[in-house]
C-alpha positions in Angstrom: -7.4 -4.2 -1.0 -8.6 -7.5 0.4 -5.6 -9.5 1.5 -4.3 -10.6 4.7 -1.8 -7.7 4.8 -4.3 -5.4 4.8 -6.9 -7.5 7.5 -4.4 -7.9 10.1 -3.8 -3.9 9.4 -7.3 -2.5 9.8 -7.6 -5.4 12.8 -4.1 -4.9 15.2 -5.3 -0.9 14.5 -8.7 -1.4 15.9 -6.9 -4.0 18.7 -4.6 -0.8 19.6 -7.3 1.5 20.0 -9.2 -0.8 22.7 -6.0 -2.3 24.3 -7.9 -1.7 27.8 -11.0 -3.9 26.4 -8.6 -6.9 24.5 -5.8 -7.3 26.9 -6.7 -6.6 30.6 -3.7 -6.1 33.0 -0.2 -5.2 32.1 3.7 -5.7 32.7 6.7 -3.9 31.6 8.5 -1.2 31.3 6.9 2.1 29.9 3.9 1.6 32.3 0.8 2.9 32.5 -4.0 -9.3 -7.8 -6.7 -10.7 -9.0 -6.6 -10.9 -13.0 -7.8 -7.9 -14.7 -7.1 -8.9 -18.5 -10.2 -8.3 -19.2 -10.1 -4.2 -18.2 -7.5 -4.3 -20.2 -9.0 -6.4 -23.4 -11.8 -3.5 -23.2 -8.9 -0.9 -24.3 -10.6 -0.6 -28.0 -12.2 3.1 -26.8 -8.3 4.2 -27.6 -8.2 2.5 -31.0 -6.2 0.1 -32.4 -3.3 0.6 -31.0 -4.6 1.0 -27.3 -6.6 -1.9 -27.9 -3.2 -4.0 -28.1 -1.8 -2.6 -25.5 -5.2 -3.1 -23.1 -4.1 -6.5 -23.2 -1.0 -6.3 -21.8 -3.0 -3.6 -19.5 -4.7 -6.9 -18.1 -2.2 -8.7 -17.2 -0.3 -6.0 -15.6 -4.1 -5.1 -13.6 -3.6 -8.7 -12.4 -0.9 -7.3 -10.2 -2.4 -4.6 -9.6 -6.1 -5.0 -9.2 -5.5 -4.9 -5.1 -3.4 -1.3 -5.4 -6.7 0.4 -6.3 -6.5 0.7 -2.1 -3.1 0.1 -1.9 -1.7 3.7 -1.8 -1.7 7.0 -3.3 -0.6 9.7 -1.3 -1.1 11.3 2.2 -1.2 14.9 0.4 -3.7 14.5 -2.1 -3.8 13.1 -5.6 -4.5 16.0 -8.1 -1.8 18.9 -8.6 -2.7 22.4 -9.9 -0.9 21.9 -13.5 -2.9 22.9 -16.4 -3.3 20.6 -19.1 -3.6 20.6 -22.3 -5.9 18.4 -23.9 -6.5 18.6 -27.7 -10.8 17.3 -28.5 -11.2 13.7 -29.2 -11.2 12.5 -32.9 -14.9 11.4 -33.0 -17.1 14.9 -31.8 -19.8 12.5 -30.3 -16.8 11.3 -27.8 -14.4 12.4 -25.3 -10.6 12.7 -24.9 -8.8 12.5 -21.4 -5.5 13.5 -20.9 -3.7 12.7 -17.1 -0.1 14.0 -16.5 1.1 11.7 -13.7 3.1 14.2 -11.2 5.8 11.6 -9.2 6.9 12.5 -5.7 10.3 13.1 -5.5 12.5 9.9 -4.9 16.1 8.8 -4.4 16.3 5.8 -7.0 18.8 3.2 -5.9 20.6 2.0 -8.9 22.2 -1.6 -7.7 18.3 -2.5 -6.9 16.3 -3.7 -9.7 12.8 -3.4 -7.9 13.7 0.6 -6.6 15.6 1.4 -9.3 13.1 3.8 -11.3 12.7 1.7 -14.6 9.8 0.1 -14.9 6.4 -0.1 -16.8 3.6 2.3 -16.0 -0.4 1.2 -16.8 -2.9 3.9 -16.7 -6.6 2.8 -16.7 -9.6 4.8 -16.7 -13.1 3.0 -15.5 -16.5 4.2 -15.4 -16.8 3.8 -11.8 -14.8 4.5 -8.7 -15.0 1.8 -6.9 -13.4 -0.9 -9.4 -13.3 -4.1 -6.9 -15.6 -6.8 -7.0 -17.2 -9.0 -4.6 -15.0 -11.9 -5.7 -11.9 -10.0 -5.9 -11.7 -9.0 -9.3 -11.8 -6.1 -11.5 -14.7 -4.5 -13.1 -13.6 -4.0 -16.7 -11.6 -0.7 -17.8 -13.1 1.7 -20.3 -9.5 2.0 -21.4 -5.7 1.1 -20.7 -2.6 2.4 -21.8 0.7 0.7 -21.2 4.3 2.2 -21.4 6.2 1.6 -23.1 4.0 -0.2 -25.6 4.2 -3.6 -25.7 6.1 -5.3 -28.8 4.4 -7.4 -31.1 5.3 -10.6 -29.9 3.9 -9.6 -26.5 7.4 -8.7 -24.7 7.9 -5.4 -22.8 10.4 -3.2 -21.5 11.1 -0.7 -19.0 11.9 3.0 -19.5 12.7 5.7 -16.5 10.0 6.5 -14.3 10.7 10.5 -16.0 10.4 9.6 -19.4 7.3 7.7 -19.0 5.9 10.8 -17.1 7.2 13.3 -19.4 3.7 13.8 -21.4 0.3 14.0 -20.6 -1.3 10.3 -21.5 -3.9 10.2 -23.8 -7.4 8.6 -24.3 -9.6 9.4 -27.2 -12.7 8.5 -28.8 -14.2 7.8 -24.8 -17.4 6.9 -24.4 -18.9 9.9 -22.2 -21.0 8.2 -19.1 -22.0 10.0 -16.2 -18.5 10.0 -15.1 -15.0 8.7 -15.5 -12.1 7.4 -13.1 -8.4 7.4 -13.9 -6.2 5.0 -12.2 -2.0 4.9 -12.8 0.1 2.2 -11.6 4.0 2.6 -12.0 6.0 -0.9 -11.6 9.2 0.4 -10.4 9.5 -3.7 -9.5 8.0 -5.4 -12.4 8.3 -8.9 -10.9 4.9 -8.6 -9.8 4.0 -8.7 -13.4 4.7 -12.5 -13.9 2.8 -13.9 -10.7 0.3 -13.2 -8.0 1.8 -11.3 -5.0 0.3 -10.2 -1.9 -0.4 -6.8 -2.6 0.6 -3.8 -1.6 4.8 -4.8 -2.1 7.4 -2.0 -2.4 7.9 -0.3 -5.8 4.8 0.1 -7.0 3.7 3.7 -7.6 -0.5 4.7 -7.7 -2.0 7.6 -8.7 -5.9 8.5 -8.9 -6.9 7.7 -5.3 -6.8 10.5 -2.2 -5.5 8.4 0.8 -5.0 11.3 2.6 -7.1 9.3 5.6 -4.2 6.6 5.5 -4.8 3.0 4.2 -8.7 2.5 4.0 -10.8 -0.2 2.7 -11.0 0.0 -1.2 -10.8 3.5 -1.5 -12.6 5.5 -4.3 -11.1 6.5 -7.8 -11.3 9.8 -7.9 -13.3 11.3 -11.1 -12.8 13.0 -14.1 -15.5 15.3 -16.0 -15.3 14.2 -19.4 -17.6 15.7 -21.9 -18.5 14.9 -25.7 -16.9 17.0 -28.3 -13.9 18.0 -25.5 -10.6 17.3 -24.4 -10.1 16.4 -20.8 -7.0 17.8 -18.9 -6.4 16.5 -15.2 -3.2 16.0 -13.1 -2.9 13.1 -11.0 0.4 12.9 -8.1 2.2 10.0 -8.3 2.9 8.4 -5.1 5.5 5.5 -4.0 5.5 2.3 -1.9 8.4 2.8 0.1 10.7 -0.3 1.2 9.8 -0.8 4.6 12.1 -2.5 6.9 11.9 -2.4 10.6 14.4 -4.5 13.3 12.2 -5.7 16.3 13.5 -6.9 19.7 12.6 -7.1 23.3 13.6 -3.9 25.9 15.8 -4.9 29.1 13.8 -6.0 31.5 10.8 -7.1 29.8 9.7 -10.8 29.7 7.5 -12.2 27.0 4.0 -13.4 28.8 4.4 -17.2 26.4 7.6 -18.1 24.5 8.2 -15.2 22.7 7.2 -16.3 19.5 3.8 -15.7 17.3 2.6 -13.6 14.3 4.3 -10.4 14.5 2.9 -6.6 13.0 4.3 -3.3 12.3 2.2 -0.3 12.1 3.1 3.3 10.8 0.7 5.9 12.2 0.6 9.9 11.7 0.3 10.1 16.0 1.5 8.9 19.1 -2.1 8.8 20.6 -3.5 5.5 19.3 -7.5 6.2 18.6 -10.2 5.6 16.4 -9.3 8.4 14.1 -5.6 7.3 14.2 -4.5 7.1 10.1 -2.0 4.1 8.9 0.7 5.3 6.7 2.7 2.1 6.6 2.4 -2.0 7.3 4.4 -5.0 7.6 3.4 -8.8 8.7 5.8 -11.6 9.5 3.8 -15.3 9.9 6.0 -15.9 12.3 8.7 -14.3 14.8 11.0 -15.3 17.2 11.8 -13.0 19.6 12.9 -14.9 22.8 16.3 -14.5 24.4 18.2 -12.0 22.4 16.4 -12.7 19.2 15.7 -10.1 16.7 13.2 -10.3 13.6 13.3 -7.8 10.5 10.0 -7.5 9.3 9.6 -6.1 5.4 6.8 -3.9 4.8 5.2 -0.5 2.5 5.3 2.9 3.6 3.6 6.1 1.7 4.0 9.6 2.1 6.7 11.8 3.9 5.3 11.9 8.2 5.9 13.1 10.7 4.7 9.0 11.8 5.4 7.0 14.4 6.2 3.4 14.5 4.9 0.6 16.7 4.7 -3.4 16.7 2.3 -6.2 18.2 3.6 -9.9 18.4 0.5 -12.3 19.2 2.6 -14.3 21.6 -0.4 -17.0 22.2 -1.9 -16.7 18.2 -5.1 -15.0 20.1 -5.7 -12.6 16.5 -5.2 -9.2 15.4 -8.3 -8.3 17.5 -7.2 -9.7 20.7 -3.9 -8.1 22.6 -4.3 -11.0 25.3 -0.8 -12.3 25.8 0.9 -10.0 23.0 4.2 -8.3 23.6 3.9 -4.6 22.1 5.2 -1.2 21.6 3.2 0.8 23.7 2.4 2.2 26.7 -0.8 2.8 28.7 -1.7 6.4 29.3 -4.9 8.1 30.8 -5.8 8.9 27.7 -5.5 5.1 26.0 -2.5 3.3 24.3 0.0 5.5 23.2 3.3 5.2 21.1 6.6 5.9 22.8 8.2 9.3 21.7 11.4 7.1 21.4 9.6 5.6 18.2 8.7 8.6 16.2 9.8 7.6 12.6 12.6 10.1 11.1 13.7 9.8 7.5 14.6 11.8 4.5 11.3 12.9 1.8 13.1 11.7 -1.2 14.1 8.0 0.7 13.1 5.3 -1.0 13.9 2.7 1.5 13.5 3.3 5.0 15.1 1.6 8.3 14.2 1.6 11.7 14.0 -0.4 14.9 11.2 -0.6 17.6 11.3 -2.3 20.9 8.6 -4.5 22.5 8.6 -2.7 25.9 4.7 -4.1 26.7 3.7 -7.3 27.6 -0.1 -7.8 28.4 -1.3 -10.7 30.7 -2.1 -13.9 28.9 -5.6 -15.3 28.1 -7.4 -16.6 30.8 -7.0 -20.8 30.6 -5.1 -20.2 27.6 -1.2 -21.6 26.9 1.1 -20.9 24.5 1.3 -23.2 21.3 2.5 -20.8 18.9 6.0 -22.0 17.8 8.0 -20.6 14.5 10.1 -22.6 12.3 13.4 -21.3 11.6 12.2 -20.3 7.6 9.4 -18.1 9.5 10.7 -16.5 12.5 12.6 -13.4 10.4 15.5 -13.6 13.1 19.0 -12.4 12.1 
């Protein structure tokens, strides 16, 4: 997953981790997609029918091509159902069946993109790491959409349930050293018709172990297909939750510049912010205003179920992610590093789809040396209420 989401992520972590190096002395108060129709156009291993439906598997990899590291679930992503798989029509081949296992979710009904209807694309590829240098897919070995698209290239939505009722099959496979399964449920199927900065809400992903948190283009996980055989794996399911997190100043603390900058949340699995600290959740805003008494909801993904805790870095002075020189945080400096306040340990129910919160900024670092403040938001930027 190579997007700006994801860099100013794996960055504002890393700047957290060495807040002693990046920003000096401190004041406050807590003290010391690209397009992947061709994966899909490569369907023709499930025959005719398959083949058809690969190429509406490409379009819909477009979306989806930067979810291969998007997310798949902090508790693994294989279950311990058996599966039945029947042996592939052609003896010299292989069949592969995956029965998608979804977490548990409270579907909101009034809300198109989190309302559980959607389309689901399951892909399997000969390698596991299907990102290329340019951004791009490699090809799939095979693609499966549901439900199938029409004729006339239109497609609908069906309940997340019905589409994982069965196990999805893939026959007459080509039998290489090893295969990868990938499922992506489209619970918001806007991000069919155009390019989105992935990872957005709604979108489920199966067939990766992010059990480590958000990492840099993860692995497919594989599956042992053999000639003359039918291949029976399960694969959990796992949703981007709606992220949205309220940010404002604590009393008593005064922003080092204007208050305004590039502002980041961050959704850890502990307080103790280290090298080894795992992201379960991100948001970005270009832009925030948080001078005087302004607020600024910033809209973001979450995965898996905690115990996490929340925290939030505004680049007062546009320094970067990798710099905390100036930035207004949520954190405070402990012997042992930066640490999380217990105040922002994130509470919410397993099955919630969407998920509120607020955070203060109760830490502001000392500015760069020589530097001033030029970062100004526009009122279309600053996410204020």
């Amino acid at each position: 997953m190579k997007n700006g989401m994801r860099g100013l992520l794996s960055a504002g972590l890393c700047a957290l981790c060495f807040a002693h190096a990046c920003g000096g002395e401190s004041e406050g108060d807590g003290g010391g997609g690209k397009d992947a129709g061709s994966g899909g156009s490569d369907a023709s291993a499930g025959g005719g029918s398959a083949g058809a439906a690969g190429s509406s598997g490409g379009a819909a990899g477009s979306a989806g091509s930067g979810g291969a590291g998007g997310a798949a679930g902090a508790a693994g992503a294989g279950g311990t159902t058996s599966v039945s798989c029947a042996p592939p029509s052609d003896v010299t081949k292989a069949a592969v069946c995956v029965l998608l296992q979804p977490e548990p979710m409270k579907f909101l009904p009034t809300d198109p993109k989190l309302d559980g209807k959607g389309v689901l694309v399951v892909q399997l590829f000969d390698t596991a790491q299907v990102e290329t240098a340019d951004g791009g897919e490699v090809p799939a070995v095979a693609t499966v959409v549901l439900p199938t698209p029409s004729s006339d290239g239109g497609q609908s939505e069906d309940t997340l349930a019905n589409l994982t009722q069965q196990p999805i099959r893939f026959d007459a496979l080509p039998v290489p050293s090893a295969l990868h399964a990938r499922a992506l449920f489209f619970d918001d199927t806007s991000v069919l018709a155009s390019p989105v900065d992935f990872p957005v809400p709604g979108v489920w992903i199966a067939g990766i172990d992010l059990g480590a948190g958000l990492t840099e283009d993860p692995p497919l996980l594989p599956v042992a297909a053999t000639a003359g055989q039918g291949t029976g794996v399960t694969r959990k399911l796992w949703a981007l939750r709606k992220l949205t997190v309220q940010v404002s100043r604590a009393a008593g603390v005064s922003p080092k510049g204007n208050g305004q900058g590039p502002l980041g949340v961050l959704v850890t699995d502990k307080a103790q912010v280290s090298s080894t600290s795992k992201v379960f959740g991100t948001g970005v805003l270009p832009c925030a205003d948080v001078s005087g008494t302004q607020k600024a909801n910033v809209g973001g993904i979450l995965f898996g179920a905690g115990p996490y805790w929340l925290t939030a870095v505004l680049d007062d002075y546009g320094v970067g992610s990798n710099d905390l020189s100036g930035a207004l945080t949520a954190l405070e400096l402990t012997g042992g590093g930066p640490k999380i306040p217990a105040k922002n340990q994130l509470n919410f129910a397993p099955d919630a789809y969407a998920v509120n919160a607020t955070v203060e900024l109760d830490l502001a670092f000392d500015p760069p040396d020589g530097g001033g403040d030029a970062v100004s938001c526009g009122t279309a930027d600053a996410g204020g209420d």
